[in-house]
C-alpha positions as CSV (number, residue, x, y, z in Angstrom):
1,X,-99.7,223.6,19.4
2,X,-97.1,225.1,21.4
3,X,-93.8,223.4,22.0
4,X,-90.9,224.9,24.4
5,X,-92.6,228.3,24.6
6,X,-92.9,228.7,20.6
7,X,-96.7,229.2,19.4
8,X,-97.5,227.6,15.8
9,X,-100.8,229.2,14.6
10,X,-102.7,226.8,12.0
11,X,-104.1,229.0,8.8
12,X,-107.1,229.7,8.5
13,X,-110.4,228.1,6.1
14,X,-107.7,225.0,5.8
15,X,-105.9,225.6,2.8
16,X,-105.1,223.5,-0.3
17,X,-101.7,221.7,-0.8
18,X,-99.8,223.9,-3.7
19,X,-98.9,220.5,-4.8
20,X,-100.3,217.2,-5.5
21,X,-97.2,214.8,-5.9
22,X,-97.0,212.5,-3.1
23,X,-93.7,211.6,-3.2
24,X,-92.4,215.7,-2.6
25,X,-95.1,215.9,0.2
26,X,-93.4,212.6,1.5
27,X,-90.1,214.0,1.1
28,X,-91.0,217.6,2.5
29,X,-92.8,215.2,5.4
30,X,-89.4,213.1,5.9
31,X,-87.7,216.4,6.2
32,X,-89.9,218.4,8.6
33,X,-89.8,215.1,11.3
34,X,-86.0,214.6,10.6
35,X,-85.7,218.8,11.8
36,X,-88.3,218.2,14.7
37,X,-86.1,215.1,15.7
38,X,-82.8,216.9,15.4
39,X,-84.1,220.4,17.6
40,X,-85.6,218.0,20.2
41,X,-81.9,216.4,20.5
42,X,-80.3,220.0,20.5
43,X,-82.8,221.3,23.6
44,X,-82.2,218.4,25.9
45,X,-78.5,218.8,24.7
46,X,-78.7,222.2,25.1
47,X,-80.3,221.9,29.0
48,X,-77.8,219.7,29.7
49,X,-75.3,222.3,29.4
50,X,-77.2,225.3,31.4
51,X,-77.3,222.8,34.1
52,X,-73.2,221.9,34.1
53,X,-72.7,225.5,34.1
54,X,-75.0,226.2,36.9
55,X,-73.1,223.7,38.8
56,X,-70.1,225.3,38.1
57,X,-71.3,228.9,39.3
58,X,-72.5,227.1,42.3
59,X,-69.1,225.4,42.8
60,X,-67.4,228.6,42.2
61,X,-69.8,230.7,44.6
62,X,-69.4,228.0,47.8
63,X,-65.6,227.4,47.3
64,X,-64.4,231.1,46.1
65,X,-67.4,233.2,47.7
66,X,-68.0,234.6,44.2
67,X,-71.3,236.2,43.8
């Protein structure tokens, strides 16, 4: 898998959970998709940004000459 240039390697020989109770792998679960969703929302946010500011340095280079 490999997701806005960050490589996840998968262990190897499939390992076994260190625990059994399904409602802390459900929580843990919960969790992990709740991060993924959030660090989605910050890189599109954060794109957004590096694109205004690139419009801005291009603003600044055509109207001021700045290089």
């Amino acid at each position: 898998m490999n997701v806005y240039d960050i490589e996840f390697t998968r262990p190897a020989n499939n390992p076994a959970l260190m625990s059994h109770d399904k409602i802390a792998i459900r929580n843990f679960l919960s969790d992990v998709h709740y991060l993924k969703t959030v660090n989605i929302g910050q890189i599109g946010w954060f794109k957004k940004q590096r694109e205004r500011a690139q419009t801005t340095m291009d603003y600044l280079q055509k109207e001021y000459g700045i290089n």
